[in-house]
C-alpha positions in Angstrom: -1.8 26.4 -55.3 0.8 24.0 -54.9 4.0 24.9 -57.4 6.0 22.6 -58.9 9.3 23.4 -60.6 8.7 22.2 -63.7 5.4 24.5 -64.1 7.5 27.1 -63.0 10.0 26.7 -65.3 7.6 25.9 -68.2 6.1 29.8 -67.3 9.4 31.3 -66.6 9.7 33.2 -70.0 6.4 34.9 -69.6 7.4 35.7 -65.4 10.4 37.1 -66.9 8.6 39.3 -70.0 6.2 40.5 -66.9 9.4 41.6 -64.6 10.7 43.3 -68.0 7.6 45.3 -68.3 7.5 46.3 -64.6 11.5 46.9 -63.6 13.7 46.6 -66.2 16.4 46.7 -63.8 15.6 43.7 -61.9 15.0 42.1 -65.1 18.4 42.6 -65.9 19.3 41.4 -62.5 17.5 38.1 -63.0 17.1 37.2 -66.7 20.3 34.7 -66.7 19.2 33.2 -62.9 18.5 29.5 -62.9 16.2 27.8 -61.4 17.7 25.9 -59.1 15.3 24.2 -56.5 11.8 25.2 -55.2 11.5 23.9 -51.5 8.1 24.8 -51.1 7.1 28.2 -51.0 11.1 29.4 -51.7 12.5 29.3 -54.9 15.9 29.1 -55.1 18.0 30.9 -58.1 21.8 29.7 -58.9 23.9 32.3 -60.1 26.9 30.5 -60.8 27.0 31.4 -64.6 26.9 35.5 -64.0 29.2 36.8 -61.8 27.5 40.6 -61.5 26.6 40.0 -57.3 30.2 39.1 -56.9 32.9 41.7 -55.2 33.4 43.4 -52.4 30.3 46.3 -53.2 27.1 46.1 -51.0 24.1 46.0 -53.1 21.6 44.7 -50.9 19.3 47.3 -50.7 19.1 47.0 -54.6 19.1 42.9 -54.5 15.8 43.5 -51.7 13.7 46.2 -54.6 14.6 43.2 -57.7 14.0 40.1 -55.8 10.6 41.7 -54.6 9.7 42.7 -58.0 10.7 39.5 -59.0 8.4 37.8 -56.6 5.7 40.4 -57.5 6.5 38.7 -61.2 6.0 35.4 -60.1 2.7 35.9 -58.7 1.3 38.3 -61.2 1.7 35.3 -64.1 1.4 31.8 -62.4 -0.3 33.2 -59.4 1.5 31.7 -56.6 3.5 33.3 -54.1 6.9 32.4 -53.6 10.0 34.1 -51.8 13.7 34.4 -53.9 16.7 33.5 -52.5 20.0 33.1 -54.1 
């Protein structure tokens, strides 16, 4: 299936009740994320309103577990699968 943005974002509420239900911490990771361009299969987020990845801590080993459950998320409710970056 082919994604479009729009559909994406039309759905994003229910990905985002989904990733709630499975990881509440990634949820909180990601519920204020934009959706800021889809190129494809990647989806781009914009953070630019949060400021929680910001600093001088390493957390990628934490950003890898939520952007997978994310992308687990994604699939799960508008069955398509897409990678997270941002």
């Amino acid at each position: 299936m082919n994604m479009d943005l729009a559909v994406l974002r039309s759905q994003w509420s229910d990905v985002l009740d989904y990733l709630e239900r499975q990881d509440r911490m990634a949820w909180i990771a990601y519920f204020d994320a934009r959706l800021a361009k889809l190129d494809g299969s990647v989806l781009h987020l914009d953070f630019s309103d949060s400021q929680k990845f910001s600093g001088n801590l390493d957390y990628k080993d934490i950003r890898d577990h939520h952007k997978a459950a994310l992308e687990r998320a994604i699939n799960a409710v508008v069955g398509t699968d897409l990678k997270v970056v941002g």
